[in-house]
VEXLUM-847719 format. One record per residue (C-alpha): residue number from 0; residue in one letter; x negated, z negated, y negated. Coordinates in steps of 0.001 Angstrom, whole numbers, m for minus. Layout:
BEGIN
<NUM, 'A', <X, Z, Y>>
...
END
This chain:
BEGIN
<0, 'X', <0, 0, 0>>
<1, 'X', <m874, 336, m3304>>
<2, 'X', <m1171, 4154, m3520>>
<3, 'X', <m331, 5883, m7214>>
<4, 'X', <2480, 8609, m6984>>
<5, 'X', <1942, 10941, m10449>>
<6, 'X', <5412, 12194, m11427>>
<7, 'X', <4838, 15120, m14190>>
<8, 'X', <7758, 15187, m16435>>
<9, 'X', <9114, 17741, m18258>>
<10, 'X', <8445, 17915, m22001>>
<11, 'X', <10637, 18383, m25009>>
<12, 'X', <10669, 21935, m26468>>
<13, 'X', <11657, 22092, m30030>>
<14, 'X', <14370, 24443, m30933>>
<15, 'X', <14017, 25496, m34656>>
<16, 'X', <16233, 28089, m36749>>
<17, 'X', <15347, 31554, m37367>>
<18, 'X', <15615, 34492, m39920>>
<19, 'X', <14154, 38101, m40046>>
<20, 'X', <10761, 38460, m40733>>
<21, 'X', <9827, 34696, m40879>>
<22, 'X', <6299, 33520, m39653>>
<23, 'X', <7063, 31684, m36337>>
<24, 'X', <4456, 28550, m34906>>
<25, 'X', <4049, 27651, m31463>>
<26, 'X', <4266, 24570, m30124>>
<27, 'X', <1784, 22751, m27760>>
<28, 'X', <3529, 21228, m24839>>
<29, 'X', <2870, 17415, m24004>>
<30, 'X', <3128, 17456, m20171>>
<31, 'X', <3226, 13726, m19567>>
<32, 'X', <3318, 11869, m16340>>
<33, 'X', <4632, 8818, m15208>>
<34, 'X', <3218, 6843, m12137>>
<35, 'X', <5065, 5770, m9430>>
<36, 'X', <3330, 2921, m7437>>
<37, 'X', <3976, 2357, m3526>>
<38, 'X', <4091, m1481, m3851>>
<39, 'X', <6332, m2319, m1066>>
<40, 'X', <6244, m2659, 2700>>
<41, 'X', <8458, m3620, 5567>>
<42, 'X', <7161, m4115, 9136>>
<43, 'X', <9164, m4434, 12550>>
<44, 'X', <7169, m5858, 15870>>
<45, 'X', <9046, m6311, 18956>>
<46, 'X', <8098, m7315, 22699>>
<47, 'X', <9695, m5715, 26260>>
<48, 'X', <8690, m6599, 29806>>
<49, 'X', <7229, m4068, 31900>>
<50, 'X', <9746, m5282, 34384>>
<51, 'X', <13106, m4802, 32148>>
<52, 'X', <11448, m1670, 31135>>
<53, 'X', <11298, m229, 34277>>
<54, 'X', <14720, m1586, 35817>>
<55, 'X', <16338, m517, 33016>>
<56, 'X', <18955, 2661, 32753>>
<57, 'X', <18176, 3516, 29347>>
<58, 'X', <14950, 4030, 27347>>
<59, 'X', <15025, 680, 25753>>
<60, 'X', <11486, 818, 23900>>
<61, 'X', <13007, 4525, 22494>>
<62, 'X', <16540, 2147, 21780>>
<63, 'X', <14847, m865, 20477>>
<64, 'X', <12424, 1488, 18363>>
<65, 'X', <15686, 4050, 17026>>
<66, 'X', <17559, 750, 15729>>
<67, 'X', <14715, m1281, 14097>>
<68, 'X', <13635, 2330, 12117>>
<69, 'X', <17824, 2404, 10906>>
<70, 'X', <17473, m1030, 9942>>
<71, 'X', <14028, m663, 7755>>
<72, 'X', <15835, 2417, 6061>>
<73, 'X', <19139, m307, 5347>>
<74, 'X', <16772, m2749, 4059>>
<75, 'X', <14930, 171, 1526>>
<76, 'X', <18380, 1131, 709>>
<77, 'X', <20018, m2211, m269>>
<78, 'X', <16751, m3058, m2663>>
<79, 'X', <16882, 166, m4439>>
<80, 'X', <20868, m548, m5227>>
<81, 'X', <20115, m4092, m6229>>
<82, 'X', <17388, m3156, m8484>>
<83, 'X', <18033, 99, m10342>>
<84, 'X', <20179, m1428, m13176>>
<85, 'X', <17094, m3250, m14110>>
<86, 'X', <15300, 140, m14982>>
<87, 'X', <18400, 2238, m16529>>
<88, 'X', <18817, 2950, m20273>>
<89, 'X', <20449, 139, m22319>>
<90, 'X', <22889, 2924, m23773>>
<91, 'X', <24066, 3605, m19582>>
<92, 'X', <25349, 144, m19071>>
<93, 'X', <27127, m2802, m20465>>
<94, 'X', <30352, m2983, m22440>>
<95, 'X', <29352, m322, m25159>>
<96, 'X', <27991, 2369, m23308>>
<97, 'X', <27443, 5424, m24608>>
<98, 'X', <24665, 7133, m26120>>
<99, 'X', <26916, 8573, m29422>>
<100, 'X', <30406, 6794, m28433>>
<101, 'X', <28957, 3215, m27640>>
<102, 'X', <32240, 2291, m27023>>
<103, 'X', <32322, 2857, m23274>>
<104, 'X', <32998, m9, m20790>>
<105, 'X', <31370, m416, m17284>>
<106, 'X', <31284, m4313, m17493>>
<107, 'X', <28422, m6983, m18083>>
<108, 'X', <27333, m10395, m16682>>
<109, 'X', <30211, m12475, m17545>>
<110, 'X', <32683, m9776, m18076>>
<111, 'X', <32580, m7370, m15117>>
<112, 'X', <35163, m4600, m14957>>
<113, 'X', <38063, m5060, m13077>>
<114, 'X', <38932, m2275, m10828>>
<115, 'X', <42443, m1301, m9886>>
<116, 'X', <43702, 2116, m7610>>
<117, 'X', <45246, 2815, m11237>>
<118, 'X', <42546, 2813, m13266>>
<119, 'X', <39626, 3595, m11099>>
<120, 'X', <39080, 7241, m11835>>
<121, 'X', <39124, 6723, m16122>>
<122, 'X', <37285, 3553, m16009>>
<123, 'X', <34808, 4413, m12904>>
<124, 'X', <34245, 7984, m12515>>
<125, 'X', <35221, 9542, m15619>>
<126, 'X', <33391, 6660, m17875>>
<127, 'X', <30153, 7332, m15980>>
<128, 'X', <30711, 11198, m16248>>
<129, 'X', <30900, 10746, m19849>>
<130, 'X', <28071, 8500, m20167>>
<131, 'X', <25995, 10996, m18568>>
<132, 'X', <27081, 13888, m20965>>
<133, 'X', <26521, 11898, m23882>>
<134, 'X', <23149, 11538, m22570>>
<135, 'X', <22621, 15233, m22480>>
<136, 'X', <22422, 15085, m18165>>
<137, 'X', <23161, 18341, m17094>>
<138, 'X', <26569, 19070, m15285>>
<139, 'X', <24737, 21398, m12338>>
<140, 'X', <26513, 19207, m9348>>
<141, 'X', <24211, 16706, m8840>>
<142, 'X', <25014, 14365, m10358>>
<143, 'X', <25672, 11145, m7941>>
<144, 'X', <27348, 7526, m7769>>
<145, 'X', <27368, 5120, m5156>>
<146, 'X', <30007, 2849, m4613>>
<147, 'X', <30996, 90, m2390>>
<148, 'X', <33850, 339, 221>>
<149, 'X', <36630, m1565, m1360>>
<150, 'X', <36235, 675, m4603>>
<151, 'X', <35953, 3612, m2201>>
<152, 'X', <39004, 2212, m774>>
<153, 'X', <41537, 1803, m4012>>
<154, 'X', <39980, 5192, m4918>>
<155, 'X', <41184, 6885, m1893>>
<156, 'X', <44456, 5220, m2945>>
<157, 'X', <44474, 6612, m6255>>
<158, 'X', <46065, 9532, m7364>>
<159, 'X', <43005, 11493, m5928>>
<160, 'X', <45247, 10996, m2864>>
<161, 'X', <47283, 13779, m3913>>
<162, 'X', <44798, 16978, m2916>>
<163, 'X', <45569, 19075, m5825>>
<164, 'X', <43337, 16787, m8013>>
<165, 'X', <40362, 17338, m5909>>
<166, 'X', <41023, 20970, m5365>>
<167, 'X', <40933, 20080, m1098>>
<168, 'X', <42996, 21692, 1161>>
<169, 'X', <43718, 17961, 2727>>
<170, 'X', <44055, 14713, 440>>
<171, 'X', <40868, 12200, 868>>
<172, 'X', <43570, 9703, 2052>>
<173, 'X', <44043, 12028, 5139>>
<174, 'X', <40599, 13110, 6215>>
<175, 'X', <38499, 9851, 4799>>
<176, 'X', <36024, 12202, 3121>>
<177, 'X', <36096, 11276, m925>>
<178, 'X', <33718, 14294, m1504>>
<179, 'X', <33539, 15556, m5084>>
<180, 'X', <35334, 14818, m8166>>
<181, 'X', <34011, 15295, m11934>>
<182, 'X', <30835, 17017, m10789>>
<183, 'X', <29581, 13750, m8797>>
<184, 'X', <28767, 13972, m5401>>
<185, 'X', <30590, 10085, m4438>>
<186, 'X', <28266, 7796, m1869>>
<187, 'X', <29786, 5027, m70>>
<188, 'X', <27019, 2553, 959>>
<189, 'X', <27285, m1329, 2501>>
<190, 'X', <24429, m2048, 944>>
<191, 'X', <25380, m2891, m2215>>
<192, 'X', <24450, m6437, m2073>>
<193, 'X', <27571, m8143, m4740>>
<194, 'X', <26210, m11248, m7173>>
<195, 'X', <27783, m14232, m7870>>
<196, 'X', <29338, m14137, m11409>>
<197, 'X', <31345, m17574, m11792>>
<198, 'X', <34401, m17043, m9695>>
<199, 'X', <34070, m13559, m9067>>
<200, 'X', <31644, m11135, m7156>>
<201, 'X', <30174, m8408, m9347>>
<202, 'X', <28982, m5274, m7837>>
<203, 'X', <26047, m2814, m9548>>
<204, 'X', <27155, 555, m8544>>
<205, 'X', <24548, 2686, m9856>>
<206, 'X', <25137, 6817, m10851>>
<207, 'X', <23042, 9250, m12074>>
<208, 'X', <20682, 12661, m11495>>
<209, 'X', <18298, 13470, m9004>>
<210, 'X', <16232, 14179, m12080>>
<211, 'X', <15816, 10566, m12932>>
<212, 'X', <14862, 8683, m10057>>
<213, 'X', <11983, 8973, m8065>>
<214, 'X', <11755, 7465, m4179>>
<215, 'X', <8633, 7411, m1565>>
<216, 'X', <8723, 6293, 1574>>
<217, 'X', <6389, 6442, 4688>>
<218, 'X', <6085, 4399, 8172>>
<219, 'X', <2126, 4095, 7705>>
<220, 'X', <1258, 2679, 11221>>
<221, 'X', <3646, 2658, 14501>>
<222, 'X', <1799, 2114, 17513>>
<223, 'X', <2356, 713, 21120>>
<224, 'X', <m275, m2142, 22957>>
<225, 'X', <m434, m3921, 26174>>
<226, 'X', <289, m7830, 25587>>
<227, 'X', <m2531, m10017, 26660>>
<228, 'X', <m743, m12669, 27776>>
<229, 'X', <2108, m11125, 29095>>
<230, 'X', <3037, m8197, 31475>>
<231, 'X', <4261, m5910, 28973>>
<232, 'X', <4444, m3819, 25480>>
<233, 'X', <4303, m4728, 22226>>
<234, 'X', <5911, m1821, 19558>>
<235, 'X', <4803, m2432, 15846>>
<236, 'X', <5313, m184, 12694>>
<237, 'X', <4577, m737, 9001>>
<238, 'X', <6183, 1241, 6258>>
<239, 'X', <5156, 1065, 3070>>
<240, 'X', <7319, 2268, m9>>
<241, 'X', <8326, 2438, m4045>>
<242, 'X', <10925, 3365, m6205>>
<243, 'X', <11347, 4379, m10169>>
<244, 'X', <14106, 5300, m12768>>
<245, 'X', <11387, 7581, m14311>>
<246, 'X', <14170, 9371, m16879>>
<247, 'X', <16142, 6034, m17780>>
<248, 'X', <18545, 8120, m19400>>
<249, 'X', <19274, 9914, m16416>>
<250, 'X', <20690, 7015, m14805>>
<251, 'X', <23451, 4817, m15389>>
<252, 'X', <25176, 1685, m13917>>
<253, 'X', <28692, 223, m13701>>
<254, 'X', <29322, m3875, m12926>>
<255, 'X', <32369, m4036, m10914>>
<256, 'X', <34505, m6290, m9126>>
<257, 'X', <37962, m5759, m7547>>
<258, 'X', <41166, m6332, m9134>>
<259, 'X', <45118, m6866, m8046>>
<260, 'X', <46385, m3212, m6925>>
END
C-alpha cells in the first residue's frame, strides 16, 4: 500500500467573443493532476482440513475463497458510501444546495429529509438532477445515484409505478427493475451504512458522474500454504485500495430518512 495513482484532469478552456478581423491569442492549457493514494487494505485468511477437503462434494477452498472475495468487495463498497459526502462540494449538499439556486434541500445533520412515495421523485431525484445541472455536469446518461432499499421501495411505489413516466414497456412495480429516470442510472445498494441522528436514522445517498470520482482496487497477494501444525491449507489474500471525489462538483449527496407513506 501506499502507491500514488496520478489522475490528469481536464483544464478550463476560455471561451471569449469574436468579431471580423480581430487579432485572436491562444491560450496555454494548465493540465493539472490530482493524486489518488492507495491507502487502504483488507485481508481474508481462512483454514480447511485436508480431510473435509477431500470428503467433501463441492470445491469448498473455490466456495470459501468465491464468498470471502464478495465480502471484501461489500466491505470496499459500504466505506466508499459512508465516506463520499465528506469529499463533495459544499454547494451539492445540505439544505441550500445549489450552485446558482442555493435554495435546494437534500437534508443536513439535524434536519434530514423526510422521504415519502409522494414526494420522492421532486425532492430525491429531480433535486439531485438539478443540483448537478446547476453545476454544469453534463446530461450524457451517466449520471448515477445510489439509494438504499426502503427509498428504492416508496420509489417503486411512486407514480413511477405507472410505466408511461419511465417510458418502459412494464411499470418498475411489475418487473423490480427501477432503471432510468431523469438521465440517472438508479443503484440500489445494502451498504449504505444509516447514522444515528437523535431519534431518527439518516442515510447519505450519494449521486453524481463518473467524471468525478476516482476508485482503485487490487487483491495484491492470494496464495495457498500447507499448515505446520495441522493437516491442511491455509488460503490468504490481501487487497489493497483508495478512493477520491477528484471533481467535487461532480458529485453530490442527499441525507435521508424515511417518512409516513
Amino acid at each position: 500500500m501506499g502507491d500514488v495513482v496520478h489522475i490528469r484532469r481536464t483544464p478550463d478552456i476560455t471561451v471569449s467573443p469574436y468579431q471580423v478581423g480581430m487579432t485572436i491569442s491562444y491560450q496555454v492549457p494548465d493540465v493539472q493532476a490530482t493524486e489518488l493514494v492507495i491507502d487502504q487494505g483488507l485481508y481474508w485468511a481462512y483454514q480447511i482440513d485436508n480431510v473435509d477437503r477431500y470428503q467433501s462434494d463441492i470445491d469448498l477452498m473455490d466456495d470459501f475463497t468465491q464468498d470471502a472475495v464478495q465480502k471484501t468487495m461489500e466491505q470496499q463498497d459500504s466505506t466508499l458510501l459512508s465516506s463520499i459526502h465528506g469529499q463533495v462540494d459544499a454547494a451539492n449538499q445540505g439544505a441550500a444546495a445549489g450552485a446558482v439556486s442555493g435554495d435546494v434541500n437534500l437534508g443536513a445533520t439535524g434536519a434530514a429529509l423526510s422521504v415519502t412515495s409522494e414526494n420522492v421523485i421532486d425532492s430525491v431525484l429531480l433535486s439531485a438532477g438539478q443540483i448537478l445541472d446547476e453545476a454544469k455536469v453534463p446530461r450524457d446518461g451517466k449520471r448515477w445515484i445510489v439509494l438504499p432499499s426502503w427509498m428504492i421501495r416508496k420509489m417503486k411505489n411512486s407514480e413511477l409505478k405507472y410505466a408511461y413516466e419511465t417510458g418502459d414497456a412494464v411499470s418498475p412495480l411489475r418487473n423490480g427493475r427501477v432503471g432510468r429516470t431523469d438521465d440517472f442510472i438508479i443503484y440500489q445498494s445494502n451498504n449504505i451504512v444509516p447514522v444515528t441522528d437523535g431519534a431518527i436514522k439518516g442515510y447519505n445517498c450519494p449521486f453524481g458522474h463518473p467524471a468525478g470520482l476516482t476508485w482503485a482496487s487490487q487483491f495484491i497477494d492470494t496464495d495457498a500454504v500447507k499448515l505446520v501444525n495441522q493437516i491442511g491449507t491455509g488460503v490468504y489474500s490481501v487487497c489493497a485500495y483508495g478512493f477520491k471525489v477528484t471533481e467535487p462538483s461532480y458529485v453530490g449527496n442527499v441525507y435521508a430518512t424515511p417518512g409516513v407513506g
